[in-house]
N, C-alpha and C positions, 0 to 999 in steps of 0.2 A: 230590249223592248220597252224596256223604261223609261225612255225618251219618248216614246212613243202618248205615254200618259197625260195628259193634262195635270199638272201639278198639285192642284185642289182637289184631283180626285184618287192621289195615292194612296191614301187611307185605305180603298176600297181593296187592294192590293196586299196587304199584311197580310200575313202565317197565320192562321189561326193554330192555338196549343189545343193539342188532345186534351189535354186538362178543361177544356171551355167548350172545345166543341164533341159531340158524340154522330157516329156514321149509326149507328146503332147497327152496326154488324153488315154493313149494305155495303158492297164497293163503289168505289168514286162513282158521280157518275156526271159524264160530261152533258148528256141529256134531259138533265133535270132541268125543270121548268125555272130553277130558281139559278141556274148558273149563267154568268154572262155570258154574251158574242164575243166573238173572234177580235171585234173591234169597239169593244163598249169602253166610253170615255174617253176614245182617241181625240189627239189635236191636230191628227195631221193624216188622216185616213188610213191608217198601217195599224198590221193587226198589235194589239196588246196582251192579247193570250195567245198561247202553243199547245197542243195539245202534247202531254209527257208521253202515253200511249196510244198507240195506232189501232185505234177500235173502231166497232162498227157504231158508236150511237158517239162518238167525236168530233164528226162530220156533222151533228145534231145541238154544238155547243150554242148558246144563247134558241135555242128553239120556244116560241111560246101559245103554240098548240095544245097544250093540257101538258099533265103527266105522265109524266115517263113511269116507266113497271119500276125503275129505281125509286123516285117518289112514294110511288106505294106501295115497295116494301118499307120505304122508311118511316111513312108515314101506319103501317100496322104495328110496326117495331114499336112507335114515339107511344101509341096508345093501347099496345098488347090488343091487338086485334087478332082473332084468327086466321082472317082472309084479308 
């Protein structure tokens, strides 16, 4: 799918290390308001993301309708919120 990339925009594309990044105990989540499309930075209309697992809020990748219930658990996580 790498081909698929616009080249200037691989960067966006690196592993982030557990050492940098924190899920603060949330699982993945394809629905977050913060993940991209299916097709985001393509050069040639074909997708640049796969979804690794077949869930139901996968089909919801690059959505930006608000927050996802993952968001806000992450984001109660980020500031020890109760609710």
């Amino acid at each position: 799918m790498s081909d698929n990339i616009k080249p200037e925009m691989m960067i966006n594309f690196e592993k982030s290390s557990s050492r940098t990044q924190s899920g603060f105990g949330v699982e993945y989540d394809y629905g977050s308001v913060m993940h991209y499309s299916a097709t985001s930075f393509t050069r040639n209309g074909q997708p640049t993301l796969k979804a690794l697992r077949v869930t139901s809020d996968a089909s919801q990748m690059g959505q930006r309708r608000g927050f996802s219930a993952g968001d806000v658990r992450k984001i109660n996580a980020m500031y020890k919120c109760k609710n």
